[in-house]
Residue, then its C-alpha position, 0 to 999 in steps of 0.5 A: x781430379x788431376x790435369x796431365x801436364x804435358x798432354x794438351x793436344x792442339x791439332x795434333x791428332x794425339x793418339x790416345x783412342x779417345x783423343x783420336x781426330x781432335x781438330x781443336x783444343x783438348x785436355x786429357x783429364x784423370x779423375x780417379x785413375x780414370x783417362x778422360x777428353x774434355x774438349x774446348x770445342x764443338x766435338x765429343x767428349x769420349x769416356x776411354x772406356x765406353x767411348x761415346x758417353x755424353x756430348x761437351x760442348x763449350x761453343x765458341x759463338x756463344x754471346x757470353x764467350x765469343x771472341x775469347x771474353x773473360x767476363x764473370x758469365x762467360x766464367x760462370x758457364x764454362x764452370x757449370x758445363x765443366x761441373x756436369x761433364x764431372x757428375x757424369x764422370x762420376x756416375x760412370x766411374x762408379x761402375x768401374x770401382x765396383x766391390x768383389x772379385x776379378x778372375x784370373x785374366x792375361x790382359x789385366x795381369x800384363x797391364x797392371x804388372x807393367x805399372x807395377x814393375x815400374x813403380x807406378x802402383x804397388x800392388x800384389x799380383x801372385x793370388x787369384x782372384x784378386x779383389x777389386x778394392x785392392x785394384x782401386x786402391x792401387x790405382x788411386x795411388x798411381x803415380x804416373x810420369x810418361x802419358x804410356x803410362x796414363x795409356x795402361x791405366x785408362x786401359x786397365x779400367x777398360x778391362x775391368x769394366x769389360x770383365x764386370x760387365x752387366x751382361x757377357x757373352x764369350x765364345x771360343x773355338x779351335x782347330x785341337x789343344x793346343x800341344x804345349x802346356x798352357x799358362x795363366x789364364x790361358x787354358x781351355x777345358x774343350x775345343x768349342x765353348x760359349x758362355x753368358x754371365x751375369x755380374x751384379x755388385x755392391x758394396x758387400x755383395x758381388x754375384x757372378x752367374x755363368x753358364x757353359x755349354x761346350x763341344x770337343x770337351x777336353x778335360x771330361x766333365x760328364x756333361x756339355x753345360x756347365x758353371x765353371x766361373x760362376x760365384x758368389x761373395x759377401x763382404x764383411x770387416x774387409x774379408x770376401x768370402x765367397x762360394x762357386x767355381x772359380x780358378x785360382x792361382x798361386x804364385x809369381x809364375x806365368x807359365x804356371x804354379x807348381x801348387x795352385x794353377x789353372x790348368x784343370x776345370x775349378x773345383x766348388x768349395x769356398x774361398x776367403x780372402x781380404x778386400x783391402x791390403x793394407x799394411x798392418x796400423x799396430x806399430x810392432x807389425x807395420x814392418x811386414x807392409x801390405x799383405x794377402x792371405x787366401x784361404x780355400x776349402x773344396x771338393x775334387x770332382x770325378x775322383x775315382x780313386x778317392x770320391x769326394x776328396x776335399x782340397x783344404x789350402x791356404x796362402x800368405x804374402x807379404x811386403x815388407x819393402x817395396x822391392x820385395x814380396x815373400x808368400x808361403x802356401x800350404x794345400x792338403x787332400x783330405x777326407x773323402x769316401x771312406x776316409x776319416x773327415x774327423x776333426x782330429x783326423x783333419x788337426x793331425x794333417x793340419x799340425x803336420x802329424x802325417x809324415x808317418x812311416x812308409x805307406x802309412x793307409x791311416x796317414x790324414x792325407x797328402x800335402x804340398x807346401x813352400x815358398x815363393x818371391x818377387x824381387x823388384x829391381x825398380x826400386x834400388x837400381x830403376x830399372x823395370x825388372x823383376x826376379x821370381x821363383x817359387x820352390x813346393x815341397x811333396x813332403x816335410x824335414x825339419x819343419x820344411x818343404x822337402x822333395x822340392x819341385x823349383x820355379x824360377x824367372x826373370x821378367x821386364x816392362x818396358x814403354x816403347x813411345x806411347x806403347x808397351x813392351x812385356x816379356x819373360x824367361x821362365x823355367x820349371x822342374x817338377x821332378x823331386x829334387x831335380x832327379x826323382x820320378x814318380x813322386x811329385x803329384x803322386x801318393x799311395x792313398x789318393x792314387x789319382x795323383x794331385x789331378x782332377x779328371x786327368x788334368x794338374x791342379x798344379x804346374x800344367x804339364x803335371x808332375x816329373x816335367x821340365x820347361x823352358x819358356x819365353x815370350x815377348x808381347x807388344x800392347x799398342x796404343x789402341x789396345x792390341x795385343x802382339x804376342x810370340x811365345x816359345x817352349x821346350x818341354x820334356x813332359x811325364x817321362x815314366x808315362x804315368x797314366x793319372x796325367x791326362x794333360x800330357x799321358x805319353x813321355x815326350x819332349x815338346x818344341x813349340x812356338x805360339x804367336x797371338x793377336x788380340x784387339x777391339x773389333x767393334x767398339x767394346x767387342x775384342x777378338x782373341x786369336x792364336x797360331x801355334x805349331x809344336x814338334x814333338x818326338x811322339x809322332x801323333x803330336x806334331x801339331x800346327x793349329x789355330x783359336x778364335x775367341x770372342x768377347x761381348x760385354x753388354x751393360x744395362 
């Protein structure tokens, strides 16, 4: 447990969500990364997180207290009050410290970049899902200096207790599509959605049950309900592993990633991944710092031209300085109906033996490969910015990517008094080398493209796209969310039929403003606006979302 010097507040009304109207002598405490009021008077003491936990009362007329006494039983009572305010944080901490795994979310990703990019945690952002231990471990570390820090991370812990809720209930609804590509975590499979889930974790366990039923379905599933998010994992020797539909992301982008994004429905297969990112402890490795790898092995769904196609991949990023994080990814289609699933046929396309002359019928399969960075400009010059970029391969020379597709941003946190300020300028160019077409996310074998029912299992505008955007988000004190975004895109030029997301040449200009805050206690509400003027006259498109969020806990 650590006192925040500096934070006492006397009257003053400190504006901290919990610390809101305390007309006496308070501490804000910390206890595990964890924001807490602990007040010297007759109030309420409030966890930041479910708001109203217990009462903490140290009265001022007590006969062995009153008139400011110092004597032995004056002590000894305030030491036992102080001592079950501190079991009872503990129990509630618990929770948020859980074991498993944590799905791609905006509001998390914003809130713990913000720490990171300032130094104040160290923590690898580029691969969902992430694994809660890390999350913990990161935080423990923290090392605030400015009390808006202390707001990001009591808020973080707020956010992670209401994504592993007991019990939660989500629902969305909006006028169409909204006529830009979407970026992490923020596309929707159908215009009307509602979902319940179950979450349930140990210490070598987590469990995930989510149904979905939707109306206005957007990507083609063949059915109203479905699982998509559900999961389950077991823990073993740091490692996760864990079977279900969950989206994933690879790579430093916002916008998207060119090999692994989040723009189609999740596939089902298996994911495995470690807990914990501890640098190595044998002394010749300990250069290469903390480090992640992930690895996947699924089935496409509603593949046509390939049923039953399998997507084998795998992800390694490491940091071998503070400022610097390096990650290499490989994805591979394989197999399916009527092609060789052997374990030869899957060894050739592992080593690389599948570059093979012209349309090749025998070839293994299609792969995707390259390299991604985050430069931390914290570290050397202090100031909260990062550089990213990422560079994916559709073919191989050399031992490297070749036929690249590019990625590249620049991205800042800053603190505005006790708020925070997060922003970025991204561009992306899915064509082949910055000129060819119809290569990227195209083969002559699986000739549904490297799409799933229509939509990017990559960058979300699909292949042969360029884009440039921008957006700029303001986080209150008391956890609303402020947001304008703007886009240029010039999407599926060659008008290739496989892109469902974007199936017309057009050039889009878009602009997106959101807001998003609790209504009512632990329910928050999500909302956007959006207009996009596109050349395809069917497009031009001004509309508007809702969503709604309900964590309930036993």
């Amino acid at each position: 447990m650590s006192m925040v010097g500096g934070d006492r507040c006397d009257g003053s009304r400190w504006r901290f969500g919990c610390c809101t109207d305390i007309s006496n002598t308070a501490w804000l405490i910390t206890f595990k990364g964890t924001a807490y009021c602990i007040i010297t008077a007759e109030q309420t003491y409030y966890d930041w997180r479910l708001r109203a936990l217990s009462k903490l009362i140290f009265p001022h007329d007590s006969p062995a207290c009153g008139n400011g006494a110092k004597n032995g039983s004056c002590i000894m009572m305030k030491i036992a009050r102080l001592a079950l305010a501190l079991g009872l944080l503990t129990s509630v901490s618990a929770q948020v410290y859980a074991s498993g795994l944590v799905l791609n979310d905006n509001e998390l990703r914003n809130d713990l970049s913000w720490l990171s990019d300032r130094g104040v945690i160290q923590l690898s952002l580029s691969t969902w899902p992430l694994s809660q231990e890390e999350i913990t471990r990161a935080l423990k570390k923290a090392k605030p200096s400015y009390s808006s820090e202390q707001v990001v991370l009591a808020r973080i812990n707020q956010r992670l207790s209401s994504l592993k809720a007991d019990f939660r209930v989500s629902g969305y609804t909006s006028t169409d599509q909204p006529g830009t590509p979407q970026g992490f975590a923020q596309s929707q499979p159908a215009d009307n959605s509602l979902s319940l889930a179950f979450n349930n974790s140990g210490d070598w366990w987590d469990v995930h049950l989510q149904g979905n039923v939707e109306g206005g379905e957007r990507i083609s599933n063949g059915s109203r309900f479905n699982a998509n998010g559900a999961y389950g994992a077991v823990r073993f020797w740091n490692q996760w592993l864990s079977f279900g539909q969950m989206p994933q992301w690879w790579g430093p982008g916002y916008e998207g990633s060119l090999i692994r994004g989040d723009a189609a429905r999740p596939m089902t297969g298996f994911l495995m991944q470690r807990a914990e990112q501890a640098a190595p402890e044998t002394w010749w490795l300990r250069w290469i710092g903390p480090w992640q790898y992930q690895i996947s092995a699924s089935q496409m769904n509603q593949y046509t031209a390939v049923p039953h196609t399998k997507i084998i991949g795998g992800r390694l990023t490491f940091s071998p300085f503070q400022s610097l994080e390096l990650g290499a990814s490989r994805i591979m289609q394989w197999g399916g109906e009527g092609r060789p699933e052997s374990f030869s046929s899957f060894w050739d396309g592992l080593t690389g033996k599948d570059n093979t002359a012209g349309n090749d019928p025998n070839e293994p399969g299609n792969q995707l490969a390259g390299f991604d960075f985050k430069l931390k400009l914290e570290p050397t010059l202090g100031w909260p910015v990062s550089l990213y970029g990422q560079m994916i391969g559709e073919d191989e020379s050399g031992y490297l990517p070749s036929a690249n597709m590019f990625l590249g941003g620049i991205e800042g946190h800053h603190a505005w008094g006790k708020d925070a300020v997060n922003w970025y300028v991204e561009a992306h160019d899915t064509r082949s080398n910055m000129s060819r077409t119809n290569y990227s996310y195209n083969h002559h074998i699986y000739k549904d493209g490297y799409y799933q029912q229509g939509y990017p299992l990559g960058d979300a505008m699909g292949g042969d796209g360029q884009l440039f955007a921008g957006k700029v988000e303001l986080v209150t004190e008391d956890n609303q969310r402020w947001s304008t975004r703007l886009v240029f895109a010039k999407v599926n030029p060659e008008n290739q039929s496989i892109n469902k997301a974007f199936p017309y040449a057009d050039t889009l200009k878009g602009v997106q403003l959101g807001w998003s805050g609790d209504v009512y206690k632990t329910v928050r509400l999500n909302t956007s606006l959006w207009y996009t003027d596109a050349n395809h006259g069917d497009s031009d498109d001004v509309g508007a979302s809702a969503g709604i969020e309900i964590p309930f806990n036993l």
